[in-house]
BAKEKOL-384667 format. One record per residue: x, y, z of N, C-alpha, C in turn. Coordinates in steps of 0.001 Angstrom, whole numbers, plus 500000, padded with zeros to 6 digits. Example, Ala and Ser with C-alpha at 12.3 -4.5 7.8 and 13.67 -1.06 7.14 Angstrom:
// BAKEKOL-384667
513190494310507800512300495500507800513200496700507800/512850497750507080513670498940507140512900500030507870/
***
This chain:
// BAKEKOL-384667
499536525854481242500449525087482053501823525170481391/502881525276482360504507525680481770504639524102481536/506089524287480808506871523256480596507250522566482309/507397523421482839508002523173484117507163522702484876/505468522780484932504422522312485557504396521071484627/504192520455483606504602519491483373505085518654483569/506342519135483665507764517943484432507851517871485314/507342518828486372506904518547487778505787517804488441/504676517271487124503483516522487865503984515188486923/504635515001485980504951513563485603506133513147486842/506734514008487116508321513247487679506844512494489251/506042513680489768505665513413491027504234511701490183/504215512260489706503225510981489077504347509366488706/505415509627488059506471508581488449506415508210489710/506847509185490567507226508824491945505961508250492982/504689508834492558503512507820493450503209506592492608/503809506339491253503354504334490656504456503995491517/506039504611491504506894503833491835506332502979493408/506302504333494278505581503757495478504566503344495457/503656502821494760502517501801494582502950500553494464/503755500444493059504598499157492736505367498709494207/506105499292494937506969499011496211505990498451497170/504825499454497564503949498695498349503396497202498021/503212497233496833502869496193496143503637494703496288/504479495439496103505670494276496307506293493455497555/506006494304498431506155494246499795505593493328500486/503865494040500500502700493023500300502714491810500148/502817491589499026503012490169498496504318489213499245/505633489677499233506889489171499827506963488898501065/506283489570501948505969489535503041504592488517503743/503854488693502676503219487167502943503182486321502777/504392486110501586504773484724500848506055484997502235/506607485086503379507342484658504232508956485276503575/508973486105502418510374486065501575510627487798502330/510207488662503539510591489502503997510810488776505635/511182489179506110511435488674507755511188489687508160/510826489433509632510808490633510892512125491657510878/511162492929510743512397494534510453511967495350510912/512970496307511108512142497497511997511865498538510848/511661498309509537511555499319508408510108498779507774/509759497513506962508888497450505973507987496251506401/506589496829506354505790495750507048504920495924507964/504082495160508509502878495643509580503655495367510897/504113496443511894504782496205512834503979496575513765/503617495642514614502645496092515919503788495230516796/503237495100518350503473494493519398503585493230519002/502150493043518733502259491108518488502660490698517205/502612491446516053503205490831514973505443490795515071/505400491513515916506980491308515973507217490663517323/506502490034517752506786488684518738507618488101518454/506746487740516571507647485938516747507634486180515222/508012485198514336508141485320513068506546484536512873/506456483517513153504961482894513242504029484188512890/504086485117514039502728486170514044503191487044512805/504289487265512669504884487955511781504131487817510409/504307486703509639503549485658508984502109485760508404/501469485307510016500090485251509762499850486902509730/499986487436510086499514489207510181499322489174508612/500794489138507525501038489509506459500274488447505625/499930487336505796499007486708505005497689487112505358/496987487723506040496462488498506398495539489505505435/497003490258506036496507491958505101497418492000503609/497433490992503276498376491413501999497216491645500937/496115491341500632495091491962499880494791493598500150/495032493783501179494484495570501844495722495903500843/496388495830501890497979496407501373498273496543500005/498307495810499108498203495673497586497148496623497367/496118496208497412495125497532496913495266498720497170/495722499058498455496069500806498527497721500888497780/498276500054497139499580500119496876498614500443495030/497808499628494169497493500143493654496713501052493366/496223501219494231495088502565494528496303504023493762/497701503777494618498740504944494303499158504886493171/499032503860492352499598503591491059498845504324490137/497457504018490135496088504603489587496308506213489761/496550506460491024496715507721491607497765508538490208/499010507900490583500348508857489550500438508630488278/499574507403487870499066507010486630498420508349485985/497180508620486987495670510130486726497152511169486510/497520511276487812498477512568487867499652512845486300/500312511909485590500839511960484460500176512265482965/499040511339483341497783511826481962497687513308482133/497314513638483190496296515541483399497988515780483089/498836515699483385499929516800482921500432516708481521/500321515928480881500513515168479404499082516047478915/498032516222479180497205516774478595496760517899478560/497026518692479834497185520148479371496128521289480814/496323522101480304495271522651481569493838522429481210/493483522199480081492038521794479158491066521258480069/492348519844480207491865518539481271492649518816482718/492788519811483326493351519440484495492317519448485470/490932520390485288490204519800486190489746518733486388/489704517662485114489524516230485307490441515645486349/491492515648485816493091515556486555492976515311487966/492401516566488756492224517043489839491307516128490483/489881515836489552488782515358490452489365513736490467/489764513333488981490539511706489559490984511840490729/492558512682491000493081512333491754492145512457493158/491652513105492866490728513615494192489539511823494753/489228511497494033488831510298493866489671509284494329/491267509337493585491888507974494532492532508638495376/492833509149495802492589510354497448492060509397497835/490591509888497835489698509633498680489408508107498882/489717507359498157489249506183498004490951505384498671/492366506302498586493285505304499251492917506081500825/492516507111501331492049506901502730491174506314503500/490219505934502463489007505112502806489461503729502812/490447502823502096491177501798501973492164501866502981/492698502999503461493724503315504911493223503085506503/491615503808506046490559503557507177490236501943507508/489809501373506383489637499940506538490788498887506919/491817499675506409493136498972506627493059499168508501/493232499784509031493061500376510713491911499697511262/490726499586510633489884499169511125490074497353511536/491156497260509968491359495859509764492749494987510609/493371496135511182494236495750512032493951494862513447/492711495157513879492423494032514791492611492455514355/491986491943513013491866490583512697493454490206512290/493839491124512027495463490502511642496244490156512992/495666491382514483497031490993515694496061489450516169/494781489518515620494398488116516066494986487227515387/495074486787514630495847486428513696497321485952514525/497684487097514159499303486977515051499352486472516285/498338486856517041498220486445518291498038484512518443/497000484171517543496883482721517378497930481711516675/499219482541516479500381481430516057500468480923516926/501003479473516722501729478615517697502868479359518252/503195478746519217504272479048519730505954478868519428/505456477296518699506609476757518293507001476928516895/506238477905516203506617478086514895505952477232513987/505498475748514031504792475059513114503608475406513323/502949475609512072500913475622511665500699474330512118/499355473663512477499020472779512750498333472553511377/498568471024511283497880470375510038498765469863509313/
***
């Protein structure tokens, strides 16, 4: 492995924690109510951009999914920096990790889709007027 294959699977291994950490963050901000309705970051369906209410409940919701495939990518560029730090020795290890949280953030992507019904319910069951009952 070159110098240049090196610095090309750490910079790309930086760049999938960074976007893990972001998802991550998102996640969380967005269900603690500290993101608002946008047309950029967030679960945007029909009914979750109704109202801020559905908005809300959607993201309190799925903010466990969301976080986990956000670290799923972290894990991911985490594997990807080790195998290039270590050499071609270990890159088939390298390979089968990543191949692993691959597989395991599409399978977490799948469930996430699957899991999109209980969240527009969710959204769908806000009040109208913006207050939770209770």
């Amino acid at each position: 492995m070159t110098e240049a294959d090196v610095v090309a699977l750490t910079a790309t291994g930086v760049l999938v924690v960074a976007a893990g950490l972001l998802l991550v963050v998102v996640a969380r901000r967005a269900a603690q109510g500290r993101i608002r309705r946008n047309p950029i970051a967030g679960i945007r369906t029909a009914a979750t951009m109704a109202s801020d209410e559905a908005w809300l409940a959607a993201h309190r919701e799925g903010e466990s999914l969301t976080a986990l495939g956000g670290w799923i990518f972290v894990a991911t560029g985490a594997v990807t920096m080790t195998g290039a730090r270590l050499g071609a020795e270990a890159a088939w290890l390298t390979a089968v990790l990543i191949a692993e949280c691959s597989w395991r953030s599409a399978r977490s992507s799948q469930v996430a889709s699957a899991g999109i019904a209980p969240l527009v319910r969710s959204a769908r069951k806000s009040p109208p007027g913006g207050r939770e009952p209770g």
